[in-house]
C-alpha positions in Angstrom: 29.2 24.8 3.6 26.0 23.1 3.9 22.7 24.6 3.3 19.2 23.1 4.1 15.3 24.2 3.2 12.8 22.9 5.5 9.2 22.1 4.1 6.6 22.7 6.8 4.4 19.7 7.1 0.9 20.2 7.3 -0.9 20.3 10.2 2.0 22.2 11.8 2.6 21.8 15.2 5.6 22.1 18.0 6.0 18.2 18.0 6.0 17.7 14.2 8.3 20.9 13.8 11.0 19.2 16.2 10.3 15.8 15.1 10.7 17.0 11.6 13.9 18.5 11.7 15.6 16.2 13.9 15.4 13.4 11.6 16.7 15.6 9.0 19.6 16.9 10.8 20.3 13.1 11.4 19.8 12.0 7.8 22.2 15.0 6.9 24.5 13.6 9.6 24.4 10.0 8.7 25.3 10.7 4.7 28.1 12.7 5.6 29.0 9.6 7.0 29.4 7.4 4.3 32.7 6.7 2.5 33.1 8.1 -0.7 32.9 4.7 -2.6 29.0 4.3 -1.6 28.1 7.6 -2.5 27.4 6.2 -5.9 24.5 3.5 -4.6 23.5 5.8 -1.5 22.7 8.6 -4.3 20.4 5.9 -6.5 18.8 4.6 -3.3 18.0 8.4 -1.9 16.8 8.5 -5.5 14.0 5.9 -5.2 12.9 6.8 -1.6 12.3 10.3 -3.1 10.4 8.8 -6.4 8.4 6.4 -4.1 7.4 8.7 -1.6 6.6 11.8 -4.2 3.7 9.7 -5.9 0.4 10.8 -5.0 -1.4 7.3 -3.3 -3.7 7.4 -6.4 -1.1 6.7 -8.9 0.7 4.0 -7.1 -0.9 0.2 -8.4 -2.9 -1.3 -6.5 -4.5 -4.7 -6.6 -8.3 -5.3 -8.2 -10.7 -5.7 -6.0 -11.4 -8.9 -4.7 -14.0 -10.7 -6.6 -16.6 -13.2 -4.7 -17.0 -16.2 -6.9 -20.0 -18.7 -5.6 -19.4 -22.4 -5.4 -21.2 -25.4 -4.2 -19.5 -27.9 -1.8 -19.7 -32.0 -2.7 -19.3 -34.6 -1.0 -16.1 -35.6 -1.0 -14.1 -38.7 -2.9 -11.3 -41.0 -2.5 -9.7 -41.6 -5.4 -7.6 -44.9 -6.1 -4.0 -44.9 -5.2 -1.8 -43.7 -8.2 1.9 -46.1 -9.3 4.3 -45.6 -10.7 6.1 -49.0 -12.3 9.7 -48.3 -12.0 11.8 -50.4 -14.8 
């Protein structure tokens, strides 16, 4: 027997509703699918998706901000060509 709670999203609406629990009845479907010897790593990667995605956007790192630095061109310089003296 296989039970299943729905969480409502919010806004809630006909197309979301559907949506919703269409791709749950298909994730349901597709784990029942796999053989019992990648239950083990489907388990662990289910795992992370659900870590991942239960982290409020505040608390997942972000990069710094970008920093302007100023700079001033020059005129550009050849230099000599570099050897190497192979013995």
């Amino acid at each position: 027997m296989h039970g299943v709670r729905l969480k409502r999203p919010n806004p809630w609406t006909h197309e979301t509703e559907l949506e919703f629990v269409i791709r749950r009845v298909l994730c349901h479907l597709l784990v029942d699918q796999v053989p019992d010897q990648g239950l083990t790593e489907l388990c662990e990667s289910l795992d992370e998706f659900r870590e991942f995605y239960r982290l409020p956007a505040e608390q997942v790192q972000r990069l710094p901000a970008q920093k302007s630095i100023s700079a001033t061109l020059e005129t550009r310089r050849e230099r000599p060509e570099f050897h190497i003296d192979e013995e």
